[in-house]
C-alpha positions as CSV (number, residue, x, y, z in Angstrom):
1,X,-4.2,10.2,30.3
2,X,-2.6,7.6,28.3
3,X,-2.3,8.5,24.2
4,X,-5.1,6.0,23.1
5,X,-7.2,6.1,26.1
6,X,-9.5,8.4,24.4
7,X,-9.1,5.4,21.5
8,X,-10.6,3.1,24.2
9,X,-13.1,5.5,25.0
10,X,-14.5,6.2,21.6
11,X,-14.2,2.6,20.4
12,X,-16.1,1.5,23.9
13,X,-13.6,-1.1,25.1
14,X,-10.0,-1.8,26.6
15,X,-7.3,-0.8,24.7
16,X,13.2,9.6,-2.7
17,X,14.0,10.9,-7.4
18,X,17.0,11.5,-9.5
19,X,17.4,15.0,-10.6
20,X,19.8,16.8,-13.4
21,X,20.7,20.2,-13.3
22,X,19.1,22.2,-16.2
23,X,19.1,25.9,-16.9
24,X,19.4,26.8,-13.2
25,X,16.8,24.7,-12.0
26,X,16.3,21.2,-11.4
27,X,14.0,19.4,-13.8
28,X,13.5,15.8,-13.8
29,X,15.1,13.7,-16.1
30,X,13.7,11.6,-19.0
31,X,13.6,7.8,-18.5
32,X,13.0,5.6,-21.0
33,X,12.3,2.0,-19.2
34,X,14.7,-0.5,-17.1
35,X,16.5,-3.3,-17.7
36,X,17.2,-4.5,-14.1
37,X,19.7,-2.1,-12.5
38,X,19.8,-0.3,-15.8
39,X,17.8,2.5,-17.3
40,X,17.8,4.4,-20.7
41,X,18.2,7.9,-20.0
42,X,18.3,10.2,-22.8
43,X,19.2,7.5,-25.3
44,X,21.8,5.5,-23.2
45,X,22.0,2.8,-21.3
46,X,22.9,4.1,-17.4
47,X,23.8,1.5,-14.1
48,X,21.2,3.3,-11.5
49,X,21.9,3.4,-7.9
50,X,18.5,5.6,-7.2
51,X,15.6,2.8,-7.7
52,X,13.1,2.6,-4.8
53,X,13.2,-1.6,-5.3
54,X,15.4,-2.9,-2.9
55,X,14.5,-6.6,-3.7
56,X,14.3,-6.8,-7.5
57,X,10.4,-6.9,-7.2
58,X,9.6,-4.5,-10.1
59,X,10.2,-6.9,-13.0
60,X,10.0,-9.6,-11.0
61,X,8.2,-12.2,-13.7
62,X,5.5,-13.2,-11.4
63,X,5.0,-9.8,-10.0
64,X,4.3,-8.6,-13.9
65,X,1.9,-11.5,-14.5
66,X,0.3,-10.9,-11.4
67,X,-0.2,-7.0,-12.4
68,X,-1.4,-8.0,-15.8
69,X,-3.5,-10.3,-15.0
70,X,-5.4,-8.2,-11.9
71,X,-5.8,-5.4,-14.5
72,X,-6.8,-8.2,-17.0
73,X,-9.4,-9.1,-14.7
74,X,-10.4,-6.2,-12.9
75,X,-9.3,-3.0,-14.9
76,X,-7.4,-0.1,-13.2
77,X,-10.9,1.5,-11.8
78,X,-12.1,-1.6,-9.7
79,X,-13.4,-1.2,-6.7
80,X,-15.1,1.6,-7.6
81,X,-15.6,3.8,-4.3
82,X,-13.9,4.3,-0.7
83,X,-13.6,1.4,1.4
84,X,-16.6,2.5,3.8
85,X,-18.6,2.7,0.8
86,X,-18.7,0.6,-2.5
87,X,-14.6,0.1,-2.0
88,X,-14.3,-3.0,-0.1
89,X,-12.4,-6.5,-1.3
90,X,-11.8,-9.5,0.3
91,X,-8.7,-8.9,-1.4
92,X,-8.0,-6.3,0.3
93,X,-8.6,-7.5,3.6
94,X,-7.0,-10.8,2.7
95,X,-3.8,-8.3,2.4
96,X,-4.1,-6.4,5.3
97,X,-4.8,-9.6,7.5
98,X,-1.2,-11.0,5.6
99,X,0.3,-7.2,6.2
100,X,0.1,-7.7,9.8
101,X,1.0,-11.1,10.6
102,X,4.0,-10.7,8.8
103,X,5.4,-7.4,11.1
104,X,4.1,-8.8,14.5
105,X,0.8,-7.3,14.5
106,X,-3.0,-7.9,15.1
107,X,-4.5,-5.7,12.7
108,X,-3.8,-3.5,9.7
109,X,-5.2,-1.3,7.7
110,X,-3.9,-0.1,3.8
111,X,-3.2,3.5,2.8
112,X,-3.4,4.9,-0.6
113,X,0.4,6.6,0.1
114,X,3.1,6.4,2.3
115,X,3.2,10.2,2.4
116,X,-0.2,11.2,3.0
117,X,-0.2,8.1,5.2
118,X,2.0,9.1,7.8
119,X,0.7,12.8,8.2
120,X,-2.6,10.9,8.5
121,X,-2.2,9.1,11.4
122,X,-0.2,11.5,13.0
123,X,-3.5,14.0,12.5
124,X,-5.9,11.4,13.5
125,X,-3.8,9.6,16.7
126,X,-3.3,12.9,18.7
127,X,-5.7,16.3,19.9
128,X,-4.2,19.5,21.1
129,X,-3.8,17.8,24.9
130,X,-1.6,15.6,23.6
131,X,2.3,15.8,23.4
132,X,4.7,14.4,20.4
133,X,8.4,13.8,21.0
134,X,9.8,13.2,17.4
135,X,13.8,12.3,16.3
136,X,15.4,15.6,14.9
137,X,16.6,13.9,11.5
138,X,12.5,12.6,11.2
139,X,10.8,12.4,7.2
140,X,9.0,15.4,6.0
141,X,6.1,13.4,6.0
142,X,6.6,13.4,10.0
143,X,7.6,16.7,10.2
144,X,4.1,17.8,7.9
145,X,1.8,15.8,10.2
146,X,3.5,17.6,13.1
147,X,2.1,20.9,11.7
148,X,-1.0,19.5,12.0
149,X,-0.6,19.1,15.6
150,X,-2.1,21.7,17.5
151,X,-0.8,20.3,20.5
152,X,3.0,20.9,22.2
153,X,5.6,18.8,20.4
154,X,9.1,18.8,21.2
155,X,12.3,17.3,19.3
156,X,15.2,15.3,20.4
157,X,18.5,15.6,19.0
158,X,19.0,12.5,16.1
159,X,19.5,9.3,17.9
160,X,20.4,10.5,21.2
161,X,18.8,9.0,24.1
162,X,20.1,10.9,26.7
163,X,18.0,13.9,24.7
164,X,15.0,11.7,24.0
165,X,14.7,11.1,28.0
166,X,15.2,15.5,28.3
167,X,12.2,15.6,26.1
168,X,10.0,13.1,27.3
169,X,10.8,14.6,30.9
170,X,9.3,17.2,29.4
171,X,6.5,16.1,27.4
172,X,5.4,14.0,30.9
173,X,4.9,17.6,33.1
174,X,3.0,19.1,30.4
175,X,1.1,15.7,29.6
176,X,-0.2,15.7,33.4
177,X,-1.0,19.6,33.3
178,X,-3.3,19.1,30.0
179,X,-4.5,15.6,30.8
180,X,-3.3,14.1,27.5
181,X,-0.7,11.8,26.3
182,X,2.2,11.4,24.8
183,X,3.6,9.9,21.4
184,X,7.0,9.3,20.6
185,X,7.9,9.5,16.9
186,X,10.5,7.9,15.2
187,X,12.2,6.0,12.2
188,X,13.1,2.4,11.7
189,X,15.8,3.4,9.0
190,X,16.7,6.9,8.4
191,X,17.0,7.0,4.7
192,X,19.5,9.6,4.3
193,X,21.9,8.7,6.8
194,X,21.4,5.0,6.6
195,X,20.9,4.5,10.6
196,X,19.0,2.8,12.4
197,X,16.7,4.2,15.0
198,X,17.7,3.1,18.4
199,X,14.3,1.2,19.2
200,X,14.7,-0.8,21.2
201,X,16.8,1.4,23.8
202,X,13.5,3.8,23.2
203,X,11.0,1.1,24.0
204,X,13.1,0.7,26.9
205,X,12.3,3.9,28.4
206,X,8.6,2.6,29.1
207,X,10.0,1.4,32.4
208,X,10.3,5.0,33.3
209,X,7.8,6.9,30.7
210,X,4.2,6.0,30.1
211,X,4.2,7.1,26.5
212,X,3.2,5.6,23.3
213,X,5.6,4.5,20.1
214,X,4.9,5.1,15.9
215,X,7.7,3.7,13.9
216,X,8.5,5.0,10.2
217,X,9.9,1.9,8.7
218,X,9.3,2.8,5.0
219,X,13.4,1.6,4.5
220,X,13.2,-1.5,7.3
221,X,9.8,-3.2,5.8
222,X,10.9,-5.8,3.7
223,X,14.7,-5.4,4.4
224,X,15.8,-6.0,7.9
225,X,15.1,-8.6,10.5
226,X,15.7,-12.3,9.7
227,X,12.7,-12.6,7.7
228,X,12.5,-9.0,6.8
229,X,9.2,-8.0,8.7
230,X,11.5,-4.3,9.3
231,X,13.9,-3.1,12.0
232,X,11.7,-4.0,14.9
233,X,12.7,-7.2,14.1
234,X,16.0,-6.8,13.7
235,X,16.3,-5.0,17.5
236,X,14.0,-7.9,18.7
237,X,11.2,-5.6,19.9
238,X,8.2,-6.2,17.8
239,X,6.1,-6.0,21.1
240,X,7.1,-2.8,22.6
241,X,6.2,-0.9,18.9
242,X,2.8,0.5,19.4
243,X,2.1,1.9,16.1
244,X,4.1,0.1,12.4
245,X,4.0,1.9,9.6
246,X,5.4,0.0,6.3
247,X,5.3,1.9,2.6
248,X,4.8,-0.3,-0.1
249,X,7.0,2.1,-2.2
250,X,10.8,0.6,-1.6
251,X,10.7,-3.5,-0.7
252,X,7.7,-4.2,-2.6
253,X,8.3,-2.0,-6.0
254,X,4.8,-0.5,-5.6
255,X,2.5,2.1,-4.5
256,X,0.7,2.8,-1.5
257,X,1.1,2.2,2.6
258,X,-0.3,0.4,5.7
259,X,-0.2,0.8,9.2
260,X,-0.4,-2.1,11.8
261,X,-1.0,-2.4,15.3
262,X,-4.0,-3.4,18.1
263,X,-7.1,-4.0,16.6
264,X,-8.5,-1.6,18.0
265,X,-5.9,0.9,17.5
266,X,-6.5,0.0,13.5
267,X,-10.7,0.4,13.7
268,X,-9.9,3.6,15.4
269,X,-7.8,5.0,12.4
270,X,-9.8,3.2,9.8
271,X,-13.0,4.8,10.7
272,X,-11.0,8.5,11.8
273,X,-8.2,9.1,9.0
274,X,-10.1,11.3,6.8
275,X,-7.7,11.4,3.9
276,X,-8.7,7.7,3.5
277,X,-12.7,7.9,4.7
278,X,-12.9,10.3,1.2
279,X,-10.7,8.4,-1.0
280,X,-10.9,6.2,-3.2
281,X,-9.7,2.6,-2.1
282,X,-6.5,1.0,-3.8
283,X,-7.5,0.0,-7.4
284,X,-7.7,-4.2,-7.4
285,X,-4.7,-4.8,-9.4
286,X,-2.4,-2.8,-7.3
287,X,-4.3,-4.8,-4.4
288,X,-3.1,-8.4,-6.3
289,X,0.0,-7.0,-7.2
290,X,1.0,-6.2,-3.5
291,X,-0.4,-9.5,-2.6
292,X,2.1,-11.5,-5.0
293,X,5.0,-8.8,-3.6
294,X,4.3,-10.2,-0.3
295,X,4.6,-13.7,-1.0
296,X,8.0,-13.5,-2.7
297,X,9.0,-11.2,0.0
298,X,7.6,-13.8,2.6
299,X,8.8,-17.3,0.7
300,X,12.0,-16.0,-1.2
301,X,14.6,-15.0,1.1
302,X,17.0,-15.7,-1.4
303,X,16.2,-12.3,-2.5
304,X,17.0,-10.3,0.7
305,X,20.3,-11.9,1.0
306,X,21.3,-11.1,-2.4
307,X,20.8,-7.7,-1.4
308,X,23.0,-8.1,1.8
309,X,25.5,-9.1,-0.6
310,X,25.5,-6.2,-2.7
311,X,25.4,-3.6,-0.2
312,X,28.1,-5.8,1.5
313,X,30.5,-5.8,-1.3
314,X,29.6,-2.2,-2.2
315,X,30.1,-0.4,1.3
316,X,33.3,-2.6,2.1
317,X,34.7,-1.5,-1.1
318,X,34.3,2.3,-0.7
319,X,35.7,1.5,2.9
320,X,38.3,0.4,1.4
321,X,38.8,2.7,-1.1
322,X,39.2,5.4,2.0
323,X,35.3,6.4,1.6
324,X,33.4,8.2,4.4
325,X,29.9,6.3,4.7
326,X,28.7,8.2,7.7
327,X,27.2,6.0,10.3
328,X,25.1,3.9,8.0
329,X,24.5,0.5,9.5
330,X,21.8,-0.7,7.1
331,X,21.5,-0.7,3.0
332,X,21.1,3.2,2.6
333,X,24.8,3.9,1.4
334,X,26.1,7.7,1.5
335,X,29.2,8.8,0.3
336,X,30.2,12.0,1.6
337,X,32.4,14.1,0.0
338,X,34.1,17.5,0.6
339,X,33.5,20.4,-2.3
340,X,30.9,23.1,-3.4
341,X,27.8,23.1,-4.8
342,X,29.1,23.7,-8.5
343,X,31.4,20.7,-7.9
344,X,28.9,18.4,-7.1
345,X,26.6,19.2,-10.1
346,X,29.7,18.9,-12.2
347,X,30.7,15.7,-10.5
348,X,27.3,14.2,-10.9
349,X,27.1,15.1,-14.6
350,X,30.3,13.0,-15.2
351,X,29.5,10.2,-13.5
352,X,25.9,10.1,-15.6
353,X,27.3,10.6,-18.9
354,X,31.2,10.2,-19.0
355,X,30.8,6.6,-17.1
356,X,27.6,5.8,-17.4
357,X,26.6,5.6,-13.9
358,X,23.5,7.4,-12.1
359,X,23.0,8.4,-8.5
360,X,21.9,10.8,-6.4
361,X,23.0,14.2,-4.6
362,X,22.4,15.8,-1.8
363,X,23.6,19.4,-1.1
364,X,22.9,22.2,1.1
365,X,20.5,22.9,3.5
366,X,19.8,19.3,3.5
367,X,23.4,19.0,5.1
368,X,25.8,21.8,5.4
369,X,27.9,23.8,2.9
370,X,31.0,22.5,1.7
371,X,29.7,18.8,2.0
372,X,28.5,16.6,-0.7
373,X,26.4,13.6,-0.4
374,X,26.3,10.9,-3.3
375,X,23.3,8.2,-1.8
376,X,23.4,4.7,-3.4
377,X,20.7,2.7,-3.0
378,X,21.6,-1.2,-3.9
379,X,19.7,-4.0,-4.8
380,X,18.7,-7.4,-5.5
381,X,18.0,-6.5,-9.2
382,X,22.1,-5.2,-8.8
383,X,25.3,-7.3,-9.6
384,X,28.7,-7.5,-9.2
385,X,29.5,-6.6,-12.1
386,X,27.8,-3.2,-11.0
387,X,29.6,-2.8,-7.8
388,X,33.1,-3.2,-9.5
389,X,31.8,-0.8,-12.3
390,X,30.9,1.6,-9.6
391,X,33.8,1.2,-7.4
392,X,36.2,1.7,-10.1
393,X,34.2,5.3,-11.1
394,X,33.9,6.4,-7.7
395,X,37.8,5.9,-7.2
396,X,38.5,8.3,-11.0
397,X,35.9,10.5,-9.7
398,X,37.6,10.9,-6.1
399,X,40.6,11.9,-7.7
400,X,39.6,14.4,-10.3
401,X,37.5,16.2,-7.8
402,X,40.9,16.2,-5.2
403,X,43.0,17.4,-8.0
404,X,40.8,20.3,-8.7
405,X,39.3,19.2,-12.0
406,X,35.6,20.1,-11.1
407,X,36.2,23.4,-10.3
408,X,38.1,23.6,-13.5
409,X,35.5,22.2,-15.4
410,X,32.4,24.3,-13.8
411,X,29.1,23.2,-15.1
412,X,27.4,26.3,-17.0
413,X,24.0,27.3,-15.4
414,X,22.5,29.9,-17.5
C-alpha cells in the first residue's frame, strides 16, 4: 500500500543557542539586545555569528512596524482558541495560501513550532505498517518523531545513496509483508554540516521505489533556490517533494512552522496532528508579522544576495587562510579544528571576550573526541567589516591554539 493511500481513504478521494561555560555546566548567556550583527553580552558590545536570521529580517524596519502594529491592533492573545475552534483568520489562511505558492505547493497548513512540528507529522503521516527510511545525520526533531513510530524504520548512512537504495530495498520487502508504505525522510540543508541533501538523486529513485518524500528544509526556506523558495528549488525538483516542511525560525526571524504539500495531504494533517487540533492557533501579530517577512523575502532579493556575499567572502577567506570547512556547500559554515574539550572552551572564551567575537561550539559526542567545531552562521544583517574582523581573529586564534597556548591557559571549571 502506498504511504498516503490510507490518506485517500480516510479523506474519501484520490490522492540552534550560544552557550558559555560556567561552573561546570553550561548555562546560557545574558543578552542584552542587538544592534544588527551585534549583541551586548554582559556589558559589551560582541560581532555574533550565532543569530537564527539569515536575511536581516529581525529589525527589519517594516517587519518592526508590522509587529507593532498587529499587536497594536490585535494584542498578543488574538485569536483566542485552536484553529478548529474559535482560532481561525483569514489572516491566517491568507498566509498559508502565500506559504505554499511560494515553495511549489497546493496547500499548507501553519505550525505553532518547527520542533513539535516535525515530530508531528511524522506521528500523524505513518501507522505501525508503515516503514521510515531516514538520513543518519537527520534533526532531533526527526529522530523524536521516529520514536513515535511504532512501525520498522531503518537508517541510511548520511548522504549516501548507494545506502539509501540498501534501505529502501529493505523497507520495500517488509512494506509488502505488512501492507503499508514507506516514507523517506530527509533534510534540505543539514545545519551542522552545511550540506545539502542529495534530493533530487533521492527523488530519482522513484523510478525504481514506490515510496513517499518529507523534506526538513528549516536552513533551505528562504535561502536557496533562485528565489529562495528552499533547496528543492535549487536541485530543480519541486515536484518529486511529497511532503515541504519550512520553520519560520531562521529566514524569516520568527517563530513557528508550516508544512506544504497536496491538498489533500494538508486536510489530512490539519484535521489529524493532535499537537495542533489542542493548541492554541498562532497569536495574530505573529500571523502579520510572518506575512510582511514573506513579502520582503518574496520582493527583496537584494537581501538573499547580500547574504551570498557574506558567506562568500567569509568561507573563501578561511579557505584561504588553510581552514577545513567540511563539506559545506550552502551558508552553514563550520570550522573544524583539532584539540580537546578544555581547549575549545578556552578557545571560545577568548574569542568572546579578548576579541570581541561570538560563535558557537560543538564538541563530543556530537562529533568525535579530539575535534572541535566553531559554526558560523552569516547574514544579511552581517558586513564586511565583520568578515575581515573575524578572519583576522580566527587566523590569532589558529595560531595560539597550534602553539599550545590553550592548553596552557586551561579554563578553570570548578
Amino acid at each position: 500500500m502506498d504511504i498516503f493511500d490510507k490518506i485517500s481513504k480516510n479523506m474519501g478521494g484520490p490522492l540552534g543557542q550560544h552557550q558559555k561555560w560556567s561552573h561546570g555546566y553550561f548555562s546560557y548567556p545574558k543578552l542584552e539586545g542587538e544592534i544588527g550583527a551585534h549583541m551586548m553580552f554582559n556589558g559589551k558590545e560582541h560581532l555574533v555569528w550565532s543569530l537564527n536570521n539569515y536575511l536581516g529580517l529581525a529589525n527589519h524596519p517594516e517587519v518592526r512596524e508590522a509587529d507593532a502594529q498587529a499587536a497594536a491592533d490585535f494584542g498578543m492573545a488574538y485569536p483566542m482558541g485552536a484553529r478548529m475552534m474559535s482560532g481561525n483568520s483569514k489572516h491566517h489562511e491568507e498566509l498559508e495560501s502565500d506559504l505554499a505558492a511560494f515553495v511549489g505547493k497546493e496547500d499548507a497548513y501553519l505550525l505553532n513550532y518547527g520542533y513539535q512540528g516535525m515530530l508531528s507529522i511524522i506521528d500523524t503521516l505513518v501507522d505501525r505498517n508503515d516503514v521510515i527510511v531516514y538520513d543518519a545525520e537527520s534533526h532531533a526533531c526527526i529522530i523524536d518523531g521516529l520514536r513515535l513510530h511504532m512501525g520498522k524504520r531503518y537508517v541510511y548512512q548520511h548522504n549516501d545513496m548507494e545506502s539509501c537504495e540498501k534501505q529502501l530495498e529493505r523497507a520495500t520487502k517488509l512494506a509488502e509483508t505488512t501492507g503499508g508504505g514507506i516514507l523517506l525522510i530527509t533534510e534540505g540543508v543539514f545545519g551542522m554540516s552545511g550540506a545539502q541533501g542529495k534530493l533530487k538523486e533521492i527523488v530519482a529513485l522513484k523510478n525504481k521505489f514506490n515510496f513517499r518524500m518529507l523534506v526538513d528544509d528549516a536552513h533551505g526556506f528562504g535561502t536557496m533556490g533562485k528565489t529562495g523558495a528552499g533547496t528543492h528549488e535549487e536541485q530543480d525538483c519541486i515536484e518529486g517533494i511529497d511532503v515541504y516542511f519550512g520553520t519560520f525560525a531562521k529566514s524569516m526571524a520568527g517563530i513557528g512552522a508550516f508544512v506544504a504539500a497536496d491538498k489533500q495531504i494538508v486536510d489530512y494533517l490539519r484535521y489529524n496532528m493532535r499537537s495542533q487540533i489542542f493548541a492554541k492557533a498562532l497569536p495574530m501579530p505573529m500571523v502579520l508579522g510572518l506575512k510582511k517577512r514573506l513579502e520582503l523575502l518574496r520582493s527583496k532579493p537584494e537581501l538573499r544576495e547580500k547574504l551570498w556575499a557574506i558567506t562568500n567572502a567569509l568561507q573563501n577567506g578561511l579557505k584561504e587562510r588553510g581552514f577545513n570547512l567540511g563539506v559545506t556547500n550552502t551558508m552553514v559554515t563550520p570550522v573544524f579544528l583539532e584539540g580537546e574539550l578544555y581547549e575549545a572552551t578556552s578557545l571560545t572564551r577568548d574569542l568572546r571576550e579578548n576579541y570581541g567575537i561570538f560563535c558557537s561550539i560543538v564538541i563530543y559526542p556530537v562529533i568525535p573526541k579530539g575535534l572541535i567545531l566553531l559554526r558560523l552562521i552569516p547574514t544579511a544583517a552581517h558586513s564586511l567589516e565583520d568578515v575581515q574582523r573575524t578572519l583576522d581573529a580566527y587566523s590569532e586564534m589558529a595560531e595560539k591554539l597550534k602553539a599550545g597556548y590553550y592548553k596552557e591557559n586551561k579554563m578553570v571549571v570548578a
